[in-house]
C-alpha positions in Angstrom: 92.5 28.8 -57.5 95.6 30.1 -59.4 98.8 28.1 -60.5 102.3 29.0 -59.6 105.6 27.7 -61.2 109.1 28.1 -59.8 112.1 27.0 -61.8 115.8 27.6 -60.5 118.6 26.5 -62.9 121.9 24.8 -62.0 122.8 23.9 -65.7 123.5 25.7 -68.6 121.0 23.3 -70.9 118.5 24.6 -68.4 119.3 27.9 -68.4 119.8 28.1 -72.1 116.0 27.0 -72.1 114.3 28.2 -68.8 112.0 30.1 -71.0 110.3 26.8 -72.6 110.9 24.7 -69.8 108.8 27.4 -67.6 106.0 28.0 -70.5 105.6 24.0 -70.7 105.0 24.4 -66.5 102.6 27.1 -66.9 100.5 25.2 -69.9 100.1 22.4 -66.9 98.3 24.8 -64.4 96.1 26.8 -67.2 92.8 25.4 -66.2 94.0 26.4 -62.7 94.1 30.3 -64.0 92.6 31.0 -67.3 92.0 34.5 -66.7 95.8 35.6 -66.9 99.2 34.7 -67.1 103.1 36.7 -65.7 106.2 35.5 -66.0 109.2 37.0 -63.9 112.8 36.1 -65.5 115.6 36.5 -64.3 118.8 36.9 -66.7 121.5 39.8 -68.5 122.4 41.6 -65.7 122.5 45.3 -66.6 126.2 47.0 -66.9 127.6 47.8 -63.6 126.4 51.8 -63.3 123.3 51.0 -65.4 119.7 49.1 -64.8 116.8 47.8 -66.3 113.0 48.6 -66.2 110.1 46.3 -67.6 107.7 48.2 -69.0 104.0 48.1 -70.2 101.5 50.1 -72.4 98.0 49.5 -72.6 98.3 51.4 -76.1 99.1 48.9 -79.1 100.5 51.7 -81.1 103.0 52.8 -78.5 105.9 54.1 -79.7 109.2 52.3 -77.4 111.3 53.8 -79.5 110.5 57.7 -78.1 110.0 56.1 -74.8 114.0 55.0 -75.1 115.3 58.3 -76.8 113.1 60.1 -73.4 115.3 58.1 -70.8 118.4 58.5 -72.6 118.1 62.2 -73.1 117.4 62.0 -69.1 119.9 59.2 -68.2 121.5 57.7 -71.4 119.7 54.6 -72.5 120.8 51.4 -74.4 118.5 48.9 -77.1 115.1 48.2 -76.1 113.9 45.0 -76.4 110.2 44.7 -77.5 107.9 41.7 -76.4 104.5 42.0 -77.2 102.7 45.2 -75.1 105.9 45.1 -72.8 109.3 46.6 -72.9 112.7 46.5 -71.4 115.3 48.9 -71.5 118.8 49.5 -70.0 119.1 52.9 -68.7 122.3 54.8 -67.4 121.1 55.5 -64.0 120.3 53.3 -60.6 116.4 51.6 -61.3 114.9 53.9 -58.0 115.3 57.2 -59.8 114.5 55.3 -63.7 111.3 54.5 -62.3 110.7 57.4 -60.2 111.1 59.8 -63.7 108.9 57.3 -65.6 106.0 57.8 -63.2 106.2 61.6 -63.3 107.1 61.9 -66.9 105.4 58.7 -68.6 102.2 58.4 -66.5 101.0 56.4 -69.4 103.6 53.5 -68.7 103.2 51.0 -66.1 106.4 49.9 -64.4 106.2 46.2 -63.8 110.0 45.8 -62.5 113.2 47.7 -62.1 116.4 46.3 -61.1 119.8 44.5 -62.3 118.6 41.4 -63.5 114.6 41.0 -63.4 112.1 41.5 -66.2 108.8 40.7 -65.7 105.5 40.2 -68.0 102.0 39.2 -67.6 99.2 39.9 -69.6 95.5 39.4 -69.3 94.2 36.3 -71.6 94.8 32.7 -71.7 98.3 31.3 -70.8 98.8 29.7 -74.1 98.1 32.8 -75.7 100.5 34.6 -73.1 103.2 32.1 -74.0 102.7 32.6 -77.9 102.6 36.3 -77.4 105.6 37.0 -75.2 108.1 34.0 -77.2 108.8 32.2 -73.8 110.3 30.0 -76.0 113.0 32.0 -76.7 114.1 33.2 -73.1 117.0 32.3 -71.7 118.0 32.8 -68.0 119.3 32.1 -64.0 116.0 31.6 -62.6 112.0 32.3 -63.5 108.7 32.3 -61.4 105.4 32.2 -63.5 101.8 32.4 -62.3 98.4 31.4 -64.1 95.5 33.5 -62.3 91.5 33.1 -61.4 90.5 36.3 -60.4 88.9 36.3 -57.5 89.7 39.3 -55.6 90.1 41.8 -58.1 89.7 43.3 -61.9 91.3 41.0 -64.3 93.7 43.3 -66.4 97.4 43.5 -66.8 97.8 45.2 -63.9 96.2 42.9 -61.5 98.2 40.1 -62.9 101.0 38.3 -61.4 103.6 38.6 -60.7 103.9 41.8 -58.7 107.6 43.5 -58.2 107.8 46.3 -55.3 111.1 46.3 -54.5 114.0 46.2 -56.8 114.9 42.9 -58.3 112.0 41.6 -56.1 108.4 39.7 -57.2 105.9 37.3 -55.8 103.3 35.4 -57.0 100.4 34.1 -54.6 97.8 31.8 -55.0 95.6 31.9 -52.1 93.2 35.7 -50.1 94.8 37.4 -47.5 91.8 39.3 -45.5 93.7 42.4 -43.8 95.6 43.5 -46.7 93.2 47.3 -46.6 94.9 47.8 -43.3 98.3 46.7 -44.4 98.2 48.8 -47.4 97.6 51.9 -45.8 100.4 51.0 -43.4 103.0 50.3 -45.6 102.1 53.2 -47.7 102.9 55.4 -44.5 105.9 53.9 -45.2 106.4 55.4 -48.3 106.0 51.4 -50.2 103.9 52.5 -54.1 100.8 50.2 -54.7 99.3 50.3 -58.5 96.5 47.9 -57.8 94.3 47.1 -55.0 94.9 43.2 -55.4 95.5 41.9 -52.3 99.5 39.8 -53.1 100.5 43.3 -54.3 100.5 44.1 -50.7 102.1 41.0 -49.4 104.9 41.7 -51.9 104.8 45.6 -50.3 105.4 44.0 -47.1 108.7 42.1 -48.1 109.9 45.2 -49.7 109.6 46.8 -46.4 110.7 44.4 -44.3 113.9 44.2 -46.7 114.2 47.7 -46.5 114.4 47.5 -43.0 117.5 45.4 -42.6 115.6 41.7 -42.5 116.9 39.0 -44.4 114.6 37.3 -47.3 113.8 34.6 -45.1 113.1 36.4 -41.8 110.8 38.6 -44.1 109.0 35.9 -44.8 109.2 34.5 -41.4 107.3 38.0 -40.9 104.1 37.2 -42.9 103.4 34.3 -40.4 102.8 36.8 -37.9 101.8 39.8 -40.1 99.5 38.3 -42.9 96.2 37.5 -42.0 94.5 34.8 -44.9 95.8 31.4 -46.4 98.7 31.7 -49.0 101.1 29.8 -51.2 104.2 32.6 -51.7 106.5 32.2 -54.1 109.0 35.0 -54.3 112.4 35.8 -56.4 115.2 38.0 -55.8 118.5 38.4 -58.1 120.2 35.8 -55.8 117.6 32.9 -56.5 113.7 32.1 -55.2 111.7 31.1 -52.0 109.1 29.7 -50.9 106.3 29.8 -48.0 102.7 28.4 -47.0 100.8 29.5 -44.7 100.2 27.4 -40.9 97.2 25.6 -42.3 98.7 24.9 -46.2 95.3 24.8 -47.5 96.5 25.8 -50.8 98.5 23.0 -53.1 102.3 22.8 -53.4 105.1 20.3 -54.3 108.6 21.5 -54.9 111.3 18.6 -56.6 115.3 19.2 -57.1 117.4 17.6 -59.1 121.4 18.4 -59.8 120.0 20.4 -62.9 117.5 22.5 -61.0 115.4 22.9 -58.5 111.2 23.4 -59.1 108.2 24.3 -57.3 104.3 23.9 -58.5 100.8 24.5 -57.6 101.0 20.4 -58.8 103.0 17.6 -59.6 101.9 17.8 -63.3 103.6 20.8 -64.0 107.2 19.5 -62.6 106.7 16.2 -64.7 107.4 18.1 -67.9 110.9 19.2 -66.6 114.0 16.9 -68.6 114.8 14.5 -65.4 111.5 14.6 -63.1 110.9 11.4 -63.2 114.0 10.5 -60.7 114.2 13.8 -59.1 113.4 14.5 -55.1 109.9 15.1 -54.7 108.3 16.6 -51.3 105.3 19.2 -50.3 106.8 22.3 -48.2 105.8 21.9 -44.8 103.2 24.6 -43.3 105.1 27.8 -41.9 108.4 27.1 -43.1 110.7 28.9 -45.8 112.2 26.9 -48.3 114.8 29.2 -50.6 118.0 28.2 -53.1 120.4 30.9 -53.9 123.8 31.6 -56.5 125.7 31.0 -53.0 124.2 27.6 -52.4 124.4 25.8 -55.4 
């Protein structure tokens, strides 16, 4: 089942409120995935020389604030910024060796993204509950992606939830079961891509990491799963320049994307694009089976 939401912005009034413009998308698809709900956001690039990690303790009581002083007696770290059992801090480093000290060091922590501009959160629980929790309301940014899952194929927890980031700066969200991920898995982890979960889109998001990695573009990656991803799926998958979008041949699964000259949306359904400001005179068409739809800074 599972709902996905896109939003890419080409105004400031939507940037200034892609955070409740997204959450009012994600309320739309809750009966579609009541078990869980991520956002990825997009926005405050780190300072050139620095990054930023999304974090996330299972431990109410965590203390952020000794997690912060660790990283910048390691690397020199800037404010943290708490929201709800997440955190994100700037550190003074590149994100591959950040996150590669927080897994040795913090085992406790869960890295959820690293990069220049991505932050990502999800939580087990209702979406409306997510939405309260995390003050979408308040976040402001580029571009978002936002995912509301049944748990089919594995646990429902935090971890399991969407989206998933493998690769710097870079997330999917799925709705759909791809049947040889075991076999990809152990592949990719030959090739040195780090799985935390044995849900089956953390894999397909493995797979773009590694294509990216080596030397494809984001749409020949994506190109790739046609040929490499066994299953039916509905990707949808952001980067720091904007956000794509595939189905599978067959399109099984639901989708209708919509652009207007403030921004450009994609859904699991039309009801979730009908609370944007403007859907009612945007341009409205379902992605076509097998072909990669994608907006970027560049093209706008």
């Amino acid at each position: 089942m599972c709902g996905i939401a896109g939003l890419f912005s080409k105004s400031l009034d939507v940037s200034g409120g892609l955070g409740s413009h997204l959450g009012a998308m994600l309320m739309q698809l809750s009966d579609r995935g009541p078990d869980s709900a991520g956002v990825a956001v997009y926005r405050e690039p780190a300072p050139i020389g620095s990054s930023k990690l999304s974090l996330f303790s299972p431990d109410p009581d965590q203390d952020w604030g000794a997690v912060r002083d660790a990283l910048a007696r390691e690397f020199g770290a800037g404010e943290h910024e708490l929201r709800a059992s997440h955190a994100v801090i700037v550190v003074e480093t590149d994100a591959e060796a950040a996150q590669a000290w927080v897994r040795e060091h913090l085992p406790e922590l869960r890295v959820m993204s690293a990069g220049q501009t991505i932050e990502i959160y999800k939580e087990a629980g209702s979406p409306r509950e997510f939405i309260e929790a995390f003050a979408l309301d308040e976040m402001r940014g580029s571009h978002a992606l936002g995912h509301t899952r049944m748990a089919t194929e594995s646990a429902v927890t935090t971890e399991h939830s969407h989206p998933f980031s493998t690769g710097l700066d870079l997330c999917l969200v799925h709705n759909g079961s791809l049947s040889n991920h075991n076999l990809l898995r152990r592949r990719l982890r030959h090739e040195g891509i780090q799985f935390e979960t044995d849900n089956d889109s953390e894999v397909a998001a493995g797979y773009l990491t590694y294509r990216l990695r080596e030397g494809a573009t984001l749409e020949q990656a994506l190109e790739g799963c046609l040929e490499d991803l066994d299953g039916f799926y509905t990707f949808a998958v952001g980067t720091a320049e904007g956000f794509a979008v595939l189905r599978d041949p067959i399109a099984c699964k639901p989708a209708v994307m919509a652009e207007t000259d403030e921004w450009v949306a994609m859904a699991s359904e039309y009801r979730a694009i009908a609370v944007l400001p403007g859907a009612e005179t945007a341009t409205m068409w379902e992605p076509e089976p097998g072909r990669v739809y994608s907006w970027e800074r560049a093209r706008v």
